[in-house]
N, C-alpha and C positions, 0 to 999 in steps of 0.2 A: 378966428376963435373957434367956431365950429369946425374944419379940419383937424383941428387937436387930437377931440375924442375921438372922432373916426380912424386915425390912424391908431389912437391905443386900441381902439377893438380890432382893427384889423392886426394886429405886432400878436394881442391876446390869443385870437383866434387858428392863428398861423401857429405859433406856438401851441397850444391846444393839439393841430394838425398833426405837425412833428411830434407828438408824445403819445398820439395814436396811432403813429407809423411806429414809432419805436416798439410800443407795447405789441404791436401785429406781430411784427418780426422777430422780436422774443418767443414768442408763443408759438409761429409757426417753427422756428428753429426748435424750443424744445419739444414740437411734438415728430419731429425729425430724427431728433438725438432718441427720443421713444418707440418712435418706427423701426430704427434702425439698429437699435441693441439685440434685439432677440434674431435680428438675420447675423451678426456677427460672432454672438455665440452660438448660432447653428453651424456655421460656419467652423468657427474652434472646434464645437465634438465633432461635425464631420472627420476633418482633420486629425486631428486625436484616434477618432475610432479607425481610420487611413491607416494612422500609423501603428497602434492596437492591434489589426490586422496582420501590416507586415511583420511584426515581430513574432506574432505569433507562429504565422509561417516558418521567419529564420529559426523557429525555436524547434520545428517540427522536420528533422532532416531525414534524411532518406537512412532506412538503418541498415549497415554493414553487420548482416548474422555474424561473419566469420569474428572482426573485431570486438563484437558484443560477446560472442563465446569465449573468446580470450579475456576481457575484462571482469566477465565471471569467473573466469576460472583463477585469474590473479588475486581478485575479493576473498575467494574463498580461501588461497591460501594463508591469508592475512588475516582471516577468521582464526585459522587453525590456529597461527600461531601465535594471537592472542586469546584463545581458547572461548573464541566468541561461537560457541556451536550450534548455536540457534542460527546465526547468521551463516553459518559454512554450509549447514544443510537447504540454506533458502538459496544460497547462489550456487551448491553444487546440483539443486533440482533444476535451476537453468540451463546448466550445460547439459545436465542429460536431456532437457527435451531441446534440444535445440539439434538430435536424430544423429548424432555423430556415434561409434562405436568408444567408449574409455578405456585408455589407456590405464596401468598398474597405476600410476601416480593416483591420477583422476578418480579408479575404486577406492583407494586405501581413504582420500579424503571424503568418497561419499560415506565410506563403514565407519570411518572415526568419529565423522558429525553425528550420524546416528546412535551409535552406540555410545556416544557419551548423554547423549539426550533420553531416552531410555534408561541406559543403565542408572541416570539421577533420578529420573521416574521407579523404577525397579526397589532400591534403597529405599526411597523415601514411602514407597509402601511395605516393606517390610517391615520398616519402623512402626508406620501407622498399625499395622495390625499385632505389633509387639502391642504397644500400647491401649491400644483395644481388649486386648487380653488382660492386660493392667488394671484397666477401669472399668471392670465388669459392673464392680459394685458402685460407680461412681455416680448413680444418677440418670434418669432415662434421661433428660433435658443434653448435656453432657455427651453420651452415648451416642445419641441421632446428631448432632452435633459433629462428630468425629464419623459415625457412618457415613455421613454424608461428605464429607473432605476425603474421604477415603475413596467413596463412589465417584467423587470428582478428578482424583488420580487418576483412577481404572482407565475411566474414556479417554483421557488425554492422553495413556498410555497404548491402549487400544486405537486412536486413531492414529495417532505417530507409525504405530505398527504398520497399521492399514494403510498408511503413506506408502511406506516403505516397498510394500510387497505388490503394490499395483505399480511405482515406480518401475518394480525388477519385470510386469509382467506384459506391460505399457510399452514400457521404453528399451530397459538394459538387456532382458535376454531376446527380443528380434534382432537388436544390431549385432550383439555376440556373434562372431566369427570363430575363434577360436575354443579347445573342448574346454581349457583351465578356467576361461572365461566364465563359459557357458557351467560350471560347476561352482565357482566363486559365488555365482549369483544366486544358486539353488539350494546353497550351503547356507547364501545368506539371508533366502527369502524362508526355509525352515528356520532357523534362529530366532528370527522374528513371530513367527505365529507361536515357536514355542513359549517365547515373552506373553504374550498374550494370553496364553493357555494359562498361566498363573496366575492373571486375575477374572479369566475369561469365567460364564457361567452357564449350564443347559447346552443348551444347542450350541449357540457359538460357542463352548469348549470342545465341545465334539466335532466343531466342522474347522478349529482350528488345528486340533490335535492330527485329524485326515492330513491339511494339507501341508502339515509338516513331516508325516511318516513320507508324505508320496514327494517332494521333493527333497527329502534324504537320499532315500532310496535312486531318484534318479539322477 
């Protein structure tokens, strides 16, 4: 009769044993599966950034001037011929600095980019100061209002200008070769300061009006 209980307390016991082994190795397992996550997603952004890297690379190729000149130069005709002039003049300043001399083609489409950009500047201040004339009485609020749109033409016109003639004096007349060339561009760098001389005032009217006599003249 005494052997009974002894053996339920040992069955008990044992049991016990087993469900403290089990509960161990839970615990040490999930402190395992916790250890071991943040080495796996170092792992993955290493990796990632690995790969981040090499693309980055394939994406950074070696640039062929010659091809990148040509591919400007194609843009811009596609500029032209959708009369996108903003954009003609952005890819035909490319090929000019890109130190090569222009061919007839290549002038006509940097003079047509410009001069349509300009000349919509030009218009659109002649308007303004029609209508400035108009609304004398209109109001000072009004008045500064419209001075002030008008001032804001000026410069965008005056820098477009100043683009253009440090363009011809930068880049297009050292490579000029030839004398037609070489007078295309001085025909066209006067043209411009004369632009400018119309909304120009004081001093820079003066010093634009100089360097338009002396590139006529030469």
């Amino acid at each position: 009769m005494g052997s009974a209980p002894a053996a339920r307390n040992r069955q008990q016991r044992s049991g016990l044993f087993r469900l403290y082994l089990f509960k161990q190795r839970t615990s040490r397992l999930r402190v395992s599966i916790l250890k071991t996550a943040p080495v796996t997603s170092r792992l993955e952004r290493q990796a990632r950034e690995g790969n981040s890297r090499q693309i980055s690379k394939h994406q950074e190729p070696e640039i062929d001037f010659t091809m990148a000149r040509e591919e400007n130069l194609y843009m811009a005709r596609l500029a032209e011929e959708t009369e996108r002039y903003e954009d003609l003049v952005h890819f035909m300043r490319k090929v000019v600095e890109s130190g090569q001399e222009l061919n007839d083609e290549e002038r006509n489409l940097l003079s047509v980019g410009y001069k349509n950009i300009v000349g919509g500047f030009r218009s659109s201040w002649r308007s303004l100061a029609l209508i400035e004339q108009r609304d004398l009485d209109a109001g000072s609020l009004r008045l500064d209002l419209l001075t002030n749109y008008r001032r804001r033409l000026e410069l965008q016109l005056e820098a477009t200008c100043d683009e253009v003639t440090q363009l011809i004096d930068k880049h297009l007349l050292p490579t000029a070769t030839s004398t037609d060339c070489k007078a295309f561009y001085l025909k066209m760098k006067a043209d411009y300061c004369r632009y400018m001389s119309e909304v120009a005032q004081d001093e820079k009217f003066r010093t634009v009006v100089e360097t338009a006599h002396r590139a006529y003249e030469e």
